[in-house]
Structure formats: C-alpha cells, structure tokens
N, C-alpha and C positions, 0 to 999 in steps of 0.2 A: 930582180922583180921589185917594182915601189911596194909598200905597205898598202895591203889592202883598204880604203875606205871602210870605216868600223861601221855595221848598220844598223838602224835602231832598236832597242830591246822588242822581241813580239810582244802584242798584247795579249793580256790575258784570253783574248778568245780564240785565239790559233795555237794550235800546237806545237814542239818544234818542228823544224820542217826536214820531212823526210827526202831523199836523195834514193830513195831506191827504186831498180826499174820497173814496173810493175805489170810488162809487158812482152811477150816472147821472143823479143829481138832487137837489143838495142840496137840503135842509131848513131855509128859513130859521128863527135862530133857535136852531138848536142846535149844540151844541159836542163835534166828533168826534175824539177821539186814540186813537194803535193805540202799540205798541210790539212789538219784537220779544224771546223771553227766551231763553235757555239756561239750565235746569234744573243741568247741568253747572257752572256758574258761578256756583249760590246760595251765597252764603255766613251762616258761622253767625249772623251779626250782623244779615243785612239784614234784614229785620224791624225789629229797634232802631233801625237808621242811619238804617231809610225811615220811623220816628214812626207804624206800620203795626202794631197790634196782632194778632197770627194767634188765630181761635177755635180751641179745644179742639181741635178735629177737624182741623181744619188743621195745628194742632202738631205732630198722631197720625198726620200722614199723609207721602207717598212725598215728593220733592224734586222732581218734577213738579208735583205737586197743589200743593204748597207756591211755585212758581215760579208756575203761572198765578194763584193769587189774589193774590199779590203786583201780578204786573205787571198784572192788572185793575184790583185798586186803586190802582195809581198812576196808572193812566189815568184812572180815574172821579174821583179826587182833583185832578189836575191840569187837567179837562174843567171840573169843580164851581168849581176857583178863575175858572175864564176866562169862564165863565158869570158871576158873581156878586161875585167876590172872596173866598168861603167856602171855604178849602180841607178840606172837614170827608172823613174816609172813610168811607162808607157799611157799616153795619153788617151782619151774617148775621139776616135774622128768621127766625123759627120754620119757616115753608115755604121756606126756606134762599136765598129770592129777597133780592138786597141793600134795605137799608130807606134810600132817599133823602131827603133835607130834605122837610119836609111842602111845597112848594110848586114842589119839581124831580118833573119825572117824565125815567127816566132804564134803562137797559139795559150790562149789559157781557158779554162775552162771550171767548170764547179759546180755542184748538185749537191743538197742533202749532208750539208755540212762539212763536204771532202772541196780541197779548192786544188787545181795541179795550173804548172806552167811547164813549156817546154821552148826551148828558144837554141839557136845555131844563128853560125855566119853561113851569109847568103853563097860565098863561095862554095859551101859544102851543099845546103840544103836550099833551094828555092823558093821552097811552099812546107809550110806545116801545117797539119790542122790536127787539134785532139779536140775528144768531147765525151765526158763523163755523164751520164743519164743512171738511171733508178730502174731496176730490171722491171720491169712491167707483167702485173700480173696477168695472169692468163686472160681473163673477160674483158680488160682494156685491151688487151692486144689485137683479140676479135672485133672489137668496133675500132679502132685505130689502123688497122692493116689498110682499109683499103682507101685511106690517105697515104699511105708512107709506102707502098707499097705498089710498083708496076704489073699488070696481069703475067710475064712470067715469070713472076717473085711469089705471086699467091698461086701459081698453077704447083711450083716447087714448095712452097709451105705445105700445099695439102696434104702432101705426104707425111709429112711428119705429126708426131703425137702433141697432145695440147701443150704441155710445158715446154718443150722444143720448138713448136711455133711461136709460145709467148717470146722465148730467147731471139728467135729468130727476127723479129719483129721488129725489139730491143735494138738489135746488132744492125738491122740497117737502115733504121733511124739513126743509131750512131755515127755508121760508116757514110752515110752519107752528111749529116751536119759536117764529119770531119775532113770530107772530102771539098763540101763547100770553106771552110773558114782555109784550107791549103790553096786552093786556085781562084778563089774572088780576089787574092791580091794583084795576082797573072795577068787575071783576063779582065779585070773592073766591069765584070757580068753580072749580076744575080740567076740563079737557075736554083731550081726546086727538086722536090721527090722523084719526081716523074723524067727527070730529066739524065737520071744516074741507076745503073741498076745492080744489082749483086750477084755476079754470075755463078759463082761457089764458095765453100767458108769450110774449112775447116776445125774441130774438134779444139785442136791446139793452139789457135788464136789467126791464122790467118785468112784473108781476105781477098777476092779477087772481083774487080767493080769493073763497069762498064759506060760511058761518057753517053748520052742518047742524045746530046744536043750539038751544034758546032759554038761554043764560046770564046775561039779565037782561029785564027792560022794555025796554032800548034797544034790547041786543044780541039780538038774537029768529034765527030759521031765517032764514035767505033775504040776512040782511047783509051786504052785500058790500064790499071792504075792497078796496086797491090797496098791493103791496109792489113794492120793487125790490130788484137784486139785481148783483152781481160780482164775478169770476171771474179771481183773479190768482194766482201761482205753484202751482198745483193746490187750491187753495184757494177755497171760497165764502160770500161774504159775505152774510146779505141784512139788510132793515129794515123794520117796517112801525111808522107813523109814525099815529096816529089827534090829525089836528088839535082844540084847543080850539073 
C-alpha cells in the first residue's frame, strides 16, 4: 500500500472526526465520518490552512454557512482518502449538489453544528443520500406536516400522540431529503414531498418509502426503497443507501 497523503491539521472549529456508525445497520463498503463545528471558532485562515477552497457564495456568506461547508468537506475529504487513498474535495455543481469522483457515489450533510459525510464506490453502492435535521418540536411540526407530509402520512400521524407525531414529522422530512440527494444523481429529476411517501418506520431505525411519481425507466410509481434512521442528542440522522 503507498503512504497515505498526510491531510491537513483540522481547524480549530471542528472536532476530531469521528468514524462511528451512528445508525442501525451499517453499509458494507462505505466510509462514514461526522465531525462536530463551532461557527464561533472559524478563523480567518481556515479555509487556507484546511487546502479547502470556499466558492463564491460561501465567501459571501454568514460564519455558520461558512463553518458547515467547511466541516462537510473535511468529512467528505477525509471519507474519499479512506475509501480510496484520493483525498480530492468534492466540488459545488450547478444544482449546488457536491460533484464526486466519477466512480464514488457519495452524500454529506450538517445541521446545528454536527457535519457527517458518507461516500462508497459506485460498484457497491449506486445512490447515497443522508440528511441530518434538528428534531422538531411538537407546534412546528403541526404547522409543517401538511407541507412535508402526503394525506396517507397525516391520516397515519393521527394516530399517534403529539411527541411521536413531532418525530414522525422529523423522520420524513429526513427520509425523504435523503431519498432525494440518493436518486437525483440516477434520474437528473428533481421531485418533492409529495412525490415520496413513508409507508411504515419502525422503533429501531428502519424505514420503508414509497416512489409516487415515475422519475426514470427504472425509478417508475410504486418503487419502493428501505431507509434507516437515528436519533442522538436531539438530533436525526437518516440514510438511504440504493445498492449496485
């Protein structure tokens, strides 16, 4: 094996990066780091220090904005060397989704000062998508549901008690961003809330969704997909994985 490419010290506003899985089932095959940031602790350099180029808009933008793409790309950087030995940082394309090695298929994601990346070869994994959100408290979830939310997704919420519907809410807002950022690379579609639905979820993290629009030959109405999902310091993670 060559010596790894040494990569550069994190900044002080990430933390080091953690490798643990943080979800009920890993993925063999793919390579998952989180980090944690403080916006509070960007400084003027890192960028430079971390060999991290900021696009335009990133430049132009608050010390938050500027802290989570940082510490995404140093996740997806550091994800990319362990995969591969390539430590390359994924680019901003045009529909603002990051652009991976033609032969990685790969997701990152970040809220509220946690930043994660998950990234595999295309031969094992097709499509990724993860997406970290802020568990939503119970009164935003009531006025929120009935955007994110298909009339037999609130016929099934009603049942449940008001904390359990905030989660619920949460989970597929999740499951569905994550199910968009895995197949927008597939199908070069965009499709929305309305267009995905969550057929059941289980307790222990998993996920069973449902396709309501046709976005390709493959991806047609009716496909049905398996996500999982978890639920740590008020925070929710989930992932939907579409094997090779």
């Amino acid at each position: 094996m060559p010596a790894m490419n040494a990569l550069p010290t994190l900044p002080a506003c990430c933390s080091p990066l953690d490798e643990h899985w943080p979800l009920p089932e890993p993925l063999p095959g793919t390579v998952l780091l989180s980090t944690r940031f403080d916006p509070a602790r960007l400084g003027a350099d890192d960028f430079l220090n971390s060999a991290i180029e900021p696009p335009a808009s990133i430049q132009r933008s608050v010390a938050k904005r500027q802290a989570e793409f940082l510490a995404g790309r140093i996740c997806a950087r550091a994800a990319l060397q362990r995969l591969d030995g390539q430590p390359c940082v994924p680019a901003i394309g045009e529909d603002r989704a990051p652009v991976w090695p033609a032969h990685v298929s790969g997701s990152i994601t970040h809220s509220n000062g946690h930043a994660a990346a998950i990234v595999a070869r295309r031969t094992h994994w097709r499509g990724l998508g993860m997406d970290l959100e802020n568990l939503l408290e119970p009164e935003r979830a009531e006025r929120l549901c009935g955007e994110i939310l298909t009339p037999p997704e609130l016929l099934r919420m009603a049942t449940l008690g008001r904390d359990e519907r905030a989660l619920l809410v949460t989970l597929t807002f999740s499951v569905k961003e994550s199910l968009f950022k895995a197949l927008y690379p597939l199908v070069g579609q965009r499709f929305y809330f309305e267009h995905a639905e969550v057929l059941d979820w289980t307790r222990d993290g998993q996920v069973h969704l449902r396709l309501l629009t046709d976005l390709s030959t493959e991806w047609r109405h009716g496909s049905e997909l398996q996500a999982q999902f978890g639920v740590q310091d008020g925070q929710l993670l989930s992932l939907v994985g579409i094997k090779a």
